[in-house]
Structures are given as structure tokens and as C-alpha cells.
C-alpha positions in Angstrom: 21.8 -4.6 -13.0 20.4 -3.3 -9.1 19.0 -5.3 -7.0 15.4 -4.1 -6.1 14.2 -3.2 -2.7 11.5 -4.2 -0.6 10.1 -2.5 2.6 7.1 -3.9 4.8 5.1 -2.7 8.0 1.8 -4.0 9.5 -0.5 -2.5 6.3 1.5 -2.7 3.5 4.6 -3.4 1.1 6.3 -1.4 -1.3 8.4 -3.3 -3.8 10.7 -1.5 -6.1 12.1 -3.4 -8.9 15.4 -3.5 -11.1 14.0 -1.2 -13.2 12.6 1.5 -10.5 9.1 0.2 -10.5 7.3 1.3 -7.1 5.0 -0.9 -6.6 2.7 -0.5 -2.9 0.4 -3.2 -1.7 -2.0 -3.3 0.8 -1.8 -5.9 3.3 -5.5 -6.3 4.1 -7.7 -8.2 1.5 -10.3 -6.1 -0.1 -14.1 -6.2 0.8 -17.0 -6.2 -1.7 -20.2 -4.0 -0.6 -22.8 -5.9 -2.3 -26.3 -4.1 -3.2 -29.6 -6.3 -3.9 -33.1 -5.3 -3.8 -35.8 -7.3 -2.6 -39.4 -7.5 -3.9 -40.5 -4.6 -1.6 -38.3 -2.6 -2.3 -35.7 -2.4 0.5 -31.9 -2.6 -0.4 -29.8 -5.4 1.4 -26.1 -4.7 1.6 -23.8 -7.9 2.3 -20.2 -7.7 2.3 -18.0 -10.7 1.2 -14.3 -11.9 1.3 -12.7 -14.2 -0.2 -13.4 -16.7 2.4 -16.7 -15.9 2.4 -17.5 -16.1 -1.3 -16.9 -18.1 -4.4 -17.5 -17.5 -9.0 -16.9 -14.6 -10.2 -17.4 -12.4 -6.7 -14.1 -14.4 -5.4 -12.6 -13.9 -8.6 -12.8 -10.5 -9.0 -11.2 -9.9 -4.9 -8.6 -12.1 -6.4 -7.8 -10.0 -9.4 -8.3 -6.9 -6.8 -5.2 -8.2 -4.3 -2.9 -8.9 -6.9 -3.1 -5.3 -8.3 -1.2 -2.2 -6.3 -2.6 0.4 -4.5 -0.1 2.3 -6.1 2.8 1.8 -9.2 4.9 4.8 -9.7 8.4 5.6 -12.0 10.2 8.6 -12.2 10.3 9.8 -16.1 13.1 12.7 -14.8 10.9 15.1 -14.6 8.1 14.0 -12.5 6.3 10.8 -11.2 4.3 8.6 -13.9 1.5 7.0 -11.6 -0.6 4.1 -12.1 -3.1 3.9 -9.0 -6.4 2.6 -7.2 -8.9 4.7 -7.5 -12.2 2.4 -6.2 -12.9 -0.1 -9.0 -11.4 1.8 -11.4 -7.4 2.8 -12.1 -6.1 6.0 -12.4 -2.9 6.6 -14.9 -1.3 10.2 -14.9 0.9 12.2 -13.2 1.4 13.1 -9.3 4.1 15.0 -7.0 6.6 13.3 -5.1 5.3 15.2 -2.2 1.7 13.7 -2.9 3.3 10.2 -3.0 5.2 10.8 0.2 2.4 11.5 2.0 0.3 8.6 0.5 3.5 6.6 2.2 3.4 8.4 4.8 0.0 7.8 5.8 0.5 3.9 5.2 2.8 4.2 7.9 6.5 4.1 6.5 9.1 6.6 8.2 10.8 9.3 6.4 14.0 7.1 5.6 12.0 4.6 4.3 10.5 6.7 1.4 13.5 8.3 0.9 14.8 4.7 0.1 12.1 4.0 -2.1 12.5 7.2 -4.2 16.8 7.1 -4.0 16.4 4.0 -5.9 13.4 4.0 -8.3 15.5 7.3 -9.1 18.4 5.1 -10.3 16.0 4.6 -13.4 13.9 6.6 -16.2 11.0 5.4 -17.7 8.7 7.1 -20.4 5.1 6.4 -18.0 4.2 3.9 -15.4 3.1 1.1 -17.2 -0.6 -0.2 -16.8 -1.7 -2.2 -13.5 -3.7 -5.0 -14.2 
């Protein structure tokens, strides 16, 4: 058995497991843009945190910052992808240049990805399981 990997900057961490599981976390808590309308008519928009917030509200940002921005395996072919897509997951395929720019724009160097991929390589997987 490998031992995983694990490489951090200032906005996130990718984690990649025994088994070749990328997994990329954001370091910043998420945000939820709240919409109410009042009697008149107008719509108020309030934004809460988890520190600002409690029930089901703080609940749901919990559930949101356990889950990664992005889970990925190499199936030898091509990337399996499980990723964030608003409030909703997206499951299906993507290029590794698509993913390296992803990284990329998180702010990881080149060598750093190229870690990432050299060992989630070291595995096979059938698809990326589910997130959440």
C-alpha cells in the first residue's frame, strides 16, 4: 500500500488518497445568498455563514464544506470526475488538461499537479465515486 499525498496553498488542499482519489477543497467557507420577499413586493438578499446562522441554513454550509470542489480518478483512459457545480454535483468525464487548469487557477505550480496526477496514476478505478 502508497502512502497518499497532500498539497496545500492559501485557497485550497488537494488530498490524494491510497487509492488515487483526488480530492480538492476549498479553503474558504461557503456563503448562502438568501432571497425573501416582503409584503410589497421588493426582494431582500441576506447572506449567511456559519457563524452567522444556525437549523438547517448552518446545516446545509456544514454539509457544503465537507464535500470537494473537485474528486477525480484516472479509469486508464481518461479522468472520472465528481465536482461542484453550484448546489448541485456534476459526475462524468473531463481532460487532464481541463483539471490542470482548474489547479492551476487555484494556485498550485506545475510540479505540484504533476504530483497529484503521477500518483493518483499509480491507481485505476472504474468512475469517481459519488461526493456527498
Amino acid at each position: 500500500m502508497t502512502d497518499s499525498l497532500q498539497i496545500s496553498n492559501d485557497t485550497a488542499e488537494i488530498t490524494v488518497n491510497e487509492e488515487g482519489l483526488i480530492k480538492v477543497f476549498r479553503k474558504e467557507a461557503h456563503t448562502l445568498r438568501i432571497f425573501s420577499t416582503t409584503p410589497d413586493g421588493d426582494i431582500l438578499t441576506r447572506y449567511e455563514t456559519k457563524e452567522t446562522t444556525t437549523g438547517a441554513e448552518r446545516r446545509l454550509l456544514e454539509a457544503f464544506d465537507r464535500m470537494p470542489l473537485l474528486a477525480a480518478v484516472w479509469d486508464g483512459d481518461s479522468w472520472s470526475v465528481d465536482t461542484e457545480a453550484g448546489v448541485q454535483r456534476w459526475l462524468g468525464c473531463m481532460s487532464e488538461n481541463k483539471i490542470k487548469t482548474g489547479l492551476r487557477r487555484l494556485g498550485f505550480t506545475v510540479r505540484q499537479i504533476g504530483q497529484v496526477f503521477r500518483k493518483a496514476k499509480e491507481h485505476t478505478w472504474i468512475c469517481c465515486p459519488r461526493q456527498g
